[in-house]
N, C-alpha and C positions, 0 to 999 in steps of 0.2 A: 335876527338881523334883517332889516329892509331891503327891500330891494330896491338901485335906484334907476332912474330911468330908463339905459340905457337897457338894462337889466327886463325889464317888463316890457319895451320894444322889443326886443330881442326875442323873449318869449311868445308875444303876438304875431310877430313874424313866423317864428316857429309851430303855429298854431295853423296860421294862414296856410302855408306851404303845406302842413300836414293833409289840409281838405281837400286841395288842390290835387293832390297824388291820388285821394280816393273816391275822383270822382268819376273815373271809369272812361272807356270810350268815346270822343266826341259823335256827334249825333250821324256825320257821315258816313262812319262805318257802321249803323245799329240796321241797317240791310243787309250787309256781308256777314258773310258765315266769318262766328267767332274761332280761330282755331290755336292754338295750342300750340303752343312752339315743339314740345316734346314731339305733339302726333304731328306736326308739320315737317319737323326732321326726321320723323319714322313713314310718312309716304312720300317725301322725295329720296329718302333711300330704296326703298320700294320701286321706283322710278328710275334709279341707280343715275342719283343727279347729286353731284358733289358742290361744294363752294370752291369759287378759283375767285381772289383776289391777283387786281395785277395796278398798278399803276399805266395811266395814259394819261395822255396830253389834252388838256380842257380843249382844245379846238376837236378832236379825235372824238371826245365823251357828248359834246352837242351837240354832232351831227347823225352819232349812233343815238341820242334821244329824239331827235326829230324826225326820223325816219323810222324808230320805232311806236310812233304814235300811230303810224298807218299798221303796222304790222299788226298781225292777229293774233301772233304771241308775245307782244310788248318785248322789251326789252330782253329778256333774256333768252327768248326763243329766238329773235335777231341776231344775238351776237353766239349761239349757238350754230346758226346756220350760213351765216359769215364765216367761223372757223373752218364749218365744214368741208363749206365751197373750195377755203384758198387749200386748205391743207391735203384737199384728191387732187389738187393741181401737180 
């Protein structure tokens, strides 16, 4: 049976996409140390640093990114040290 066109798009599409996935890191991270989700989750436990998802308000979320550009521990060490603050209050 032939294939018909839509058939053999479909397939080059599917070829396409396939390269696309193995072509690895874009060139800005080929600096940074490559690391491993696994060992990435095994030294922030180490660190005894959990994930907190929470929802906030986009005006709340862009002012914690704009004032963690200054910060020395980006973002997550800002909003670590925020909690800190209110919660000895």
């Amino acid at each position: 049976m032939s294939m018909t066109k839509f058939d053999l798009q479909k397939a080059q599409g599917n070829k396409i996409r396939g390269q696309h996935t193995s072509i690895g890191a874009p060139g800005r991270f080929a600096g940074a140390e490559v690391v491993d989700r696994r060992e990435s989750r095994k030294r922030d436990q180490e660190l005894g640093l959990l994930p907190f998802a929470c929802k906030l308000p986009a005006t709340l979320v862009e002012q914690l990114r704009s004032r963690s550009a200054g910060h020395a521990g980006g973002l997550n060490a800002l909003v670590a040290e925020l909690l800190a603050k209110s919660l000895a209050e």
